[in-house]
C-alpha positions as CSV (number, residue, x, y, z in Angstrom):
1,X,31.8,-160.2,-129.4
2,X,31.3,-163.7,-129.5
3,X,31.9,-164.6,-125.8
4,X,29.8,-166.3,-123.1
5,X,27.7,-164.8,-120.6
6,X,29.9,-164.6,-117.8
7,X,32.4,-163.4,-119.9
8,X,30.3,-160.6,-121.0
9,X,29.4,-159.8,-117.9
10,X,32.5,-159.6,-116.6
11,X,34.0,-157.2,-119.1
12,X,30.6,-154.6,-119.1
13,X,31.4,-154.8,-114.9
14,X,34.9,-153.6,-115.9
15,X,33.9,-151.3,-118.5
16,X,31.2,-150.1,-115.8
17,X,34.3,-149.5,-113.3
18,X,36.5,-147.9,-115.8
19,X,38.7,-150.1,-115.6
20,X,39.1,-150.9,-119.9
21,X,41.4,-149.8,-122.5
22,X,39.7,-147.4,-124.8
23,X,39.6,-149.8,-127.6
24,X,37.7,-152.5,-125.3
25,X,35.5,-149.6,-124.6
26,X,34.6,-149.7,-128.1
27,X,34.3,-153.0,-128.6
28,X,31.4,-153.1,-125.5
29,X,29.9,-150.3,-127.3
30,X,29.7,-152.1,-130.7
31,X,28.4,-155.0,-129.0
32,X,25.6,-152.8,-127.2
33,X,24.4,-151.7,-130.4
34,X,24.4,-155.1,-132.3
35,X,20.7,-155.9,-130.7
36,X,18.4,-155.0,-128.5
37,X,18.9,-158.0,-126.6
38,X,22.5,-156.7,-125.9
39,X,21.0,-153.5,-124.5
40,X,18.6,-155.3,-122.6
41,X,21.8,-157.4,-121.0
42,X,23.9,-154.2,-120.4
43,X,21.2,-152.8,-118.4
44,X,20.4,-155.4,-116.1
45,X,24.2,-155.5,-115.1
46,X,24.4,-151.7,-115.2
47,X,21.1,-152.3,-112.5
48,X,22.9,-154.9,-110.6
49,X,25.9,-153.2,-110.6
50,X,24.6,-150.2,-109.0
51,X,23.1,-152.0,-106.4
52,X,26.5,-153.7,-104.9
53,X,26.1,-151.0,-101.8
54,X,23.0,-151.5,-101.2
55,X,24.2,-155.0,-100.3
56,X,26.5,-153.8,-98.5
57,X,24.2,-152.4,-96.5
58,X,22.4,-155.2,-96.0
59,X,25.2,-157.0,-94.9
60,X,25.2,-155.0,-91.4
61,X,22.3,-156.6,-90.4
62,X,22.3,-159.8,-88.8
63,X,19.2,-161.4,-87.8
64,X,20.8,-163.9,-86.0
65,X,22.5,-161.7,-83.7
66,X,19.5,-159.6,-83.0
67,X,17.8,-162.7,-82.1
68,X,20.8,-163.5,-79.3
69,X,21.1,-160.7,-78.0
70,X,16.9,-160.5,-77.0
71,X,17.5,-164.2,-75.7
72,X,20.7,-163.1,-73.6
73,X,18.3,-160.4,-71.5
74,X,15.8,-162.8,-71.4
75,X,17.9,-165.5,-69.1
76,X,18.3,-163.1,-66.9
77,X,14.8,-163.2,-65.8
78,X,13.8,-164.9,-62.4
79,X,10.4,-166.3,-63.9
80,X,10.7,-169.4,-66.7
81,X,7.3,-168.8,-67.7
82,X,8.2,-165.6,-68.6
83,X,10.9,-166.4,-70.3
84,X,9.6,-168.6,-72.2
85,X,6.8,-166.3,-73.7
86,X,9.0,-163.4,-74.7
87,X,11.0,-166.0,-76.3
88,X,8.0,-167.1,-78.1
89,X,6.9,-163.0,-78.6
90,X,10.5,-162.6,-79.9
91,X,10.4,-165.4,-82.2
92,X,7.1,-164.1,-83.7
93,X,8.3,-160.6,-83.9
94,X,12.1,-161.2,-85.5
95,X,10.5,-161.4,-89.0
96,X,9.0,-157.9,-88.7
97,X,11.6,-156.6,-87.2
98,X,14.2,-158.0,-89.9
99,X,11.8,-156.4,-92.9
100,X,11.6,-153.3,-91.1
101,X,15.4,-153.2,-91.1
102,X,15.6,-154.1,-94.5
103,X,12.6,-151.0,-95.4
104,X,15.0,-149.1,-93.5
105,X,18.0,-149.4,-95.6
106,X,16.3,-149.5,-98.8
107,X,15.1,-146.0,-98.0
108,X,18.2,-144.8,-96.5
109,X,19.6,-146.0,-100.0
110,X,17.5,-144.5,-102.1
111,X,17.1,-141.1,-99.9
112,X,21.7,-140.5,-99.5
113,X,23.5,-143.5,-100.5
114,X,21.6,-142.5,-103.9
115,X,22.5,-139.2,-104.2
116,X,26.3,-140.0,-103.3
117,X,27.2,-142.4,-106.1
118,X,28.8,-140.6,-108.7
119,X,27.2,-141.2,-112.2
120,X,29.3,-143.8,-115.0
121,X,30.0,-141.6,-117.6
122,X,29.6,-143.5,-120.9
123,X,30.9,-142.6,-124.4
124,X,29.4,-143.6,-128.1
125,X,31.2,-143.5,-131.1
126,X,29.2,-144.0,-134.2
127,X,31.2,-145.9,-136.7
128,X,32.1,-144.6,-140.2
129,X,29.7,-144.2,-143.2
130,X,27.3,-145.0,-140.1
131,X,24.6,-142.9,-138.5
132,X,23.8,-144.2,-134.8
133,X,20.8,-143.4,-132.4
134,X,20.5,-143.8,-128.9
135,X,18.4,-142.6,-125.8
136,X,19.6,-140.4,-122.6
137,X,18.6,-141.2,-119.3
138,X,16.4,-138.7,-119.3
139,X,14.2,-139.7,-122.8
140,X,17.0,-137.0,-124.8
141,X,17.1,-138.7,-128.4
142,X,20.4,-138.3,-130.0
143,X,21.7,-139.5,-134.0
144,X,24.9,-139.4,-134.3
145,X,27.0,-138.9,-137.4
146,X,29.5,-140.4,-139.0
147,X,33.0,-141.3,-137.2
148,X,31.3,-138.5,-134.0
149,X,31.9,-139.5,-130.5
150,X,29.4,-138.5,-127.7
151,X,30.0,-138.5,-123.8
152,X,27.2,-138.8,-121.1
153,X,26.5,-139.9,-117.5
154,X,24.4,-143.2,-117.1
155,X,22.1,-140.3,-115.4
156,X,21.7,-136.7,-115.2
157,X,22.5,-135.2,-111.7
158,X,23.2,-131.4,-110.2
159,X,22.0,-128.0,-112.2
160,X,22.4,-129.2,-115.7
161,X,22.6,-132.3,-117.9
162,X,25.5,-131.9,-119.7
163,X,27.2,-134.0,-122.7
164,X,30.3,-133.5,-124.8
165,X,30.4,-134.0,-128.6
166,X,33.0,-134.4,-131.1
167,X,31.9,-134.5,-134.8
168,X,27.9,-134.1,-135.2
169,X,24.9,-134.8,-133.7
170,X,21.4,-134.1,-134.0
171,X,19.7,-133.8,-130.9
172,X,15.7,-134.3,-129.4
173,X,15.7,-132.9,-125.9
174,X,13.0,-133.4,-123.6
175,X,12.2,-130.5,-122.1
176,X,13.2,-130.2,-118.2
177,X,13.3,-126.0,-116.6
178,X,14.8,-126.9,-113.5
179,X,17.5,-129.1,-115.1
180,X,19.1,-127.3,-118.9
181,X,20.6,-129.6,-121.5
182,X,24.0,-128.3,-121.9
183,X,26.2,-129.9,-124.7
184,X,30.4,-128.7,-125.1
185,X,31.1,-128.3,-128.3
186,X,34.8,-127.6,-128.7
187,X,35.0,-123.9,-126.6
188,X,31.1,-123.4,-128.0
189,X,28.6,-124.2,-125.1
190,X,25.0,-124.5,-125.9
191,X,22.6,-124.7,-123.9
192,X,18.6,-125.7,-124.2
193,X,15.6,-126.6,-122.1
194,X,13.9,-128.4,-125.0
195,X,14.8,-128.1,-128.1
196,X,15.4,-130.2,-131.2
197,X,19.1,-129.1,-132.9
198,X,22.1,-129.8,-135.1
199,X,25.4,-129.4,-133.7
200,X,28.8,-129.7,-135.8
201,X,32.1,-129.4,-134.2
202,X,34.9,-131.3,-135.7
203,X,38.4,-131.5,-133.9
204,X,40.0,-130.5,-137.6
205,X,37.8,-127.9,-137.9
206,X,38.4,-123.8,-136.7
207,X,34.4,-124.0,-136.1
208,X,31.4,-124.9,-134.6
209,X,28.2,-124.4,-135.8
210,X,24.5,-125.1,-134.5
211,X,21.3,-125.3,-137.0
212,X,18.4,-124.7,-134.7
213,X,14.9,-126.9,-135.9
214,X,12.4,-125.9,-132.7
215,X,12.8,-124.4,-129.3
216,X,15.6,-121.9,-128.4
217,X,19.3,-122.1,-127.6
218,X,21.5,-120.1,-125.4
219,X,25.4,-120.0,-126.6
220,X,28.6,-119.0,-124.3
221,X,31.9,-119.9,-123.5
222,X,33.9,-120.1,-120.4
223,X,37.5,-119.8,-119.9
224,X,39.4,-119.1,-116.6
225,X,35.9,-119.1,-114.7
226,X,35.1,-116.5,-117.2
227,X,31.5,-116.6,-119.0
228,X,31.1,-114.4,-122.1
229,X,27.0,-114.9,-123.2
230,X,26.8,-114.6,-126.8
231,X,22.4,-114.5,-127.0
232,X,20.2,-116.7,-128.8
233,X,19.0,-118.0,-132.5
234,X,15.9,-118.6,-133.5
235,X,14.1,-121.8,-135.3
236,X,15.3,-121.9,-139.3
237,X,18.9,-119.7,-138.2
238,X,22.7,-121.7,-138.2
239,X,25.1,-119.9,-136.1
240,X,29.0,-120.3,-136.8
241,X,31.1,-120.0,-133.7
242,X,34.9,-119.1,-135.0
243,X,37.5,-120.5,-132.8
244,X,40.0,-118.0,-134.1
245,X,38.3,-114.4,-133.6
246,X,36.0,-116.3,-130.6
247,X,33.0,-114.7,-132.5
248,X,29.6,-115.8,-133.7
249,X,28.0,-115.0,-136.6
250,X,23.9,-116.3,-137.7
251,X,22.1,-116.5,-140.7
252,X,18.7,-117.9,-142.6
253,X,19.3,-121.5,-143.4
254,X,17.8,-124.2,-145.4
255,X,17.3,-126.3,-142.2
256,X,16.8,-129.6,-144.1
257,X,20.0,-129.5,-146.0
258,X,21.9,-129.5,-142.7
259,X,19.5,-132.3,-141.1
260,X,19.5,-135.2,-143.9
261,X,22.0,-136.9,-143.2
262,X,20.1,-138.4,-140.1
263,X,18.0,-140.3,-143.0
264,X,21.7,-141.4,-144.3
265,X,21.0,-138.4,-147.2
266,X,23.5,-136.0,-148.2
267,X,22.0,-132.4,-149.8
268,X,24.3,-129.7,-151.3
269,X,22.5,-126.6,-152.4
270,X,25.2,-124.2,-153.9
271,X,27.9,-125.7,-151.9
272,X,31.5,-125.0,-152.5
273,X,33.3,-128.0,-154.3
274,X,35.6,-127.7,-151.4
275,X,32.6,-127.7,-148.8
276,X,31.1,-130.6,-150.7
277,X,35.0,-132.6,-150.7
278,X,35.0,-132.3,-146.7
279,X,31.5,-133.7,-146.4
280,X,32.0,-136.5,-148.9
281,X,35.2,-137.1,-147.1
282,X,33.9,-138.0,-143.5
283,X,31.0,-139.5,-144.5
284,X,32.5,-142.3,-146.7
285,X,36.0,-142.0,-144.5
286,X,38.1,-141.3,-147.2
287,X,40.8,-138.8,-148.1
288,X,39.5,-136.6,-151.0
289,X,41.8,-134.1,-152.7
290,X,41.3,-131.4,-155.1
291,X,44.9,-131.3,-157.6
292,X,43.3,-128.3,-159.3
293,X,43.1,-125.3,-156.7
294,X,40.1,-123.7,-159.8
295,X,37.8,-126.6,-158.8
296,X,37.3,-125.2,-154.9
297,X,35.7,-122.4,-156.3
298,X,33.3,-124.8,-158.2
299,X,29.6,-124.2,-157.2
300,X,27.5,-127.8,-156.6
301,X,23.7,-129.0,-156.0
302,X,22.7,-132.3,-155.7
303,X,21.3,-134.8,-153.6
304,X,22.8,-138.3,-152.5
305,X,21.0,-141.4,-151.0
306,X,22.7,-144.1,-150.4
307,X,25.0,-144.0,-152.8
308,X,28.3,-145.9,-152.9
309,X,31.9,-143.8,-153.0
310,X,31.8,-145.1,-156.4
311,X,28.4,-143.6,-157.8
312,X,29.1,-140.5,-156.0
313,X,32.5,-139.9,-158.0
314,X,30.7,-141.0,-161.5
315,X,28.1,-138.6,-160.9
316,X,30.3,-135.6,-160.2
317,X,32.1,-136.1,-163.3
318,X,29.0,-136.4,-165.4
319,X,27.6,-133.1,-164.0
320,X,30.8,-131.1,-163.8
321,X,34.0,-130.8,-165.1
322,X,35.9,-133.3,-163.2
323,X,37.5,-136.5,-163.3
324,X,39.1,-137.8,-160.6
325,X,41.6,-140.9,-159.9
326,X,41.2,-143.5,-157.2
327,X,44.4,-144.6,-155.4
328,X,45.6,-148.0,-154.1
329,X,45.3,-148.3,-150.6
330,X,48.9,-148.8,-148.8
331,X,49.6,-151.6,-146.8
332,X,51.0,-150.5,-143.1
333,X,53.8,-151.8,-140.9
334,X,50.9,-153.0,-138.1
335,X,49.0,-154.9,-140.7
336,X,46.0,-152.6,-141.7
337,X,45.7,-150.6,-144.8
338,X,45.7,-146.8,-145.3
339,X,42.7,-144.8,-145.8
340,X,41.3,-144.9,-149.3
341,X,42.5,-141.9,-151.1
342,X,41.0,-139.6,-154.1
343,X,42.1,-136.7,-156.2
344,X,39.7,-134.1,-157.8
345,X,41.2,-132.9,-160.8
346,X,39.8,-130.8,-164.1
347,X,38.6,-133.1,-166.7
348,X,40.8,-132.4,-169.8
């Protein structure tokens, strides 16, 4: 976003007051993330943003009139003398009385007007083949995964502090009793006081699933003002909430497996050929197929780092008995290309 300042600062304002398309959303989002510098700019609008009322505030206070209005009683006096010393006691004491007006207002800002301003929420979408990190407002650390979008307030208020994800996300939250850490994961809520997790909940997929690393983590649902608890895991379990039967299963996992990707690493440890075709396809952002239904049942291990699309295909086909076929990408009627497409099939 090569733009000048005030142009940048008009457009967060906007994007601050909801006022921007979704696409120019993620456009100040991209920018954000760019540099720190960027950050440091949004901020300090952000700051200066939320201040407007309190300048409003300030506004209703006019010196100047305070100042006539003590001058106005004192003409009425009958003595000069003495109105000329309370004129000269009023002048001295305007300045006090001006900052104590100001203290005033500061604290009745901070104390109500505060508490009245609803909170900006913001939303993050971490870009394909990418793995982004950011900070909450209350220290929460958050990675998220490829082509997953998170929501948030600008800050956390009322009984809980509560985010919605689509896709995945790995989460570090500090650890706050009076407030839980709530995050909405499709119908799946879970909720933590501080806890380090994995959550996965695609909008193509018929489940969500949590891998817990430290802490503990509550899971229900709510429908019609209707809560139905559904218990805890515990450190090392992965529980599978099925949007179809509305059930939850949990089981002993490999938690590492499910966590690499955070260090852009993908692990498969006896993974379905079809589980490790939906992985491969979101994290490069591709369409993989499999043309030979026997391959699904294919059973993989193997660890990628940082390989290209292209080094992942050539080393499945020199470890199993695959070949595959890369197809041109199709040029669309709005000037972009398709998504780059593969198919899986046996190797003859």
């Amino acid at each position: 976003m090569k733009e000048s300042n005030i142009e940048i600062e008009t457009k967060v304002i906007s994007y601050l007051s909801v006022e921007l398309t979704e696409s120019e959303c993620i456009e100040i989002d991209d920018w954000r993330r760019e540099s720190s510098e960027n950050e440091k700019l949004f901020q300090e609008i952000r700051l200066g943003w939320e201040a407007i009322p309190l300048l409003h505030e300030m506004e209703n206070f006019n010196s100047f009139e305070a100042l006539k209005t003590v001058n106005n009683r004192l003409e009425s006096h009958d003595k000069i003398h003495w109105i000329r010393s309370l004129q000269k006691i009023a002048a001295i004491l305007i300045i006090p009385l001006i900052l104590y007006s100001a203290y005033i207002t500061v604290q009745n800002f901070s104390l109500i007007d505060l508490a009245e301003i609803e909170p900006v929420f913001e939303t993050v979408t971490s870009k394909e083949g990418a793995v982004s990190h950011l900070t909450l407002s209350d220290g929460t650390k958050v990675w998220l995964n490829s082509g997953s979008t998170i929501q948030f307030p600008n800050r956390f208020t009322g009984n809980n502090r509560e985010v919605k994800l689509t896709g995945e996300a790995f989460f570090e939250v500090v650890k706050n009793t009076k407030q839980p850490f709530l995050v909405n994961a499709n119908e799946l809520n879970v909720e933590v006081l501080g806890t380090s997790f994995n959550v996965a909940c695609y909008d193509n997929d018929t489940t969500s699933e949590v891998v817990l690393v430290t802490g503990k983590v509550k899971f229900f649902t709510q429908c019609n003002n209707k809560i139905k608890q559904y218990g805890y895991i515990e450190p090392g379990q992965r529980a599978v909430y099925s949007l179809k039967t509305h059930k939850i299963y949990s089981e002993r996992v490999e938690v590492d497996k499910y966590v690499a990707w955070r260090n852009g690493n993908l692990v498969f440890r006896d993974d379905s050929m079809n589980e490790v075709v939906k992985r491969l396809s979101r994290w490069f952002n591709v369409e993989i197929s499999i043309v030979d239904p026997e391959i699904k049942n294919y059973i993989y291990t193997a660890t990628f780092s940082n390989e290209t699309l292209a080094e992942v295909l050539y080393l499945l086909k020199i470890s199993a008995p695959i070949d595959y076929t890369i197809l041109e990408r199709k040029s669309l009627t709005n000037g972009e290309f398709s998504k780059q497409k593969v198919l899986l099939m046996k190797k003859k």
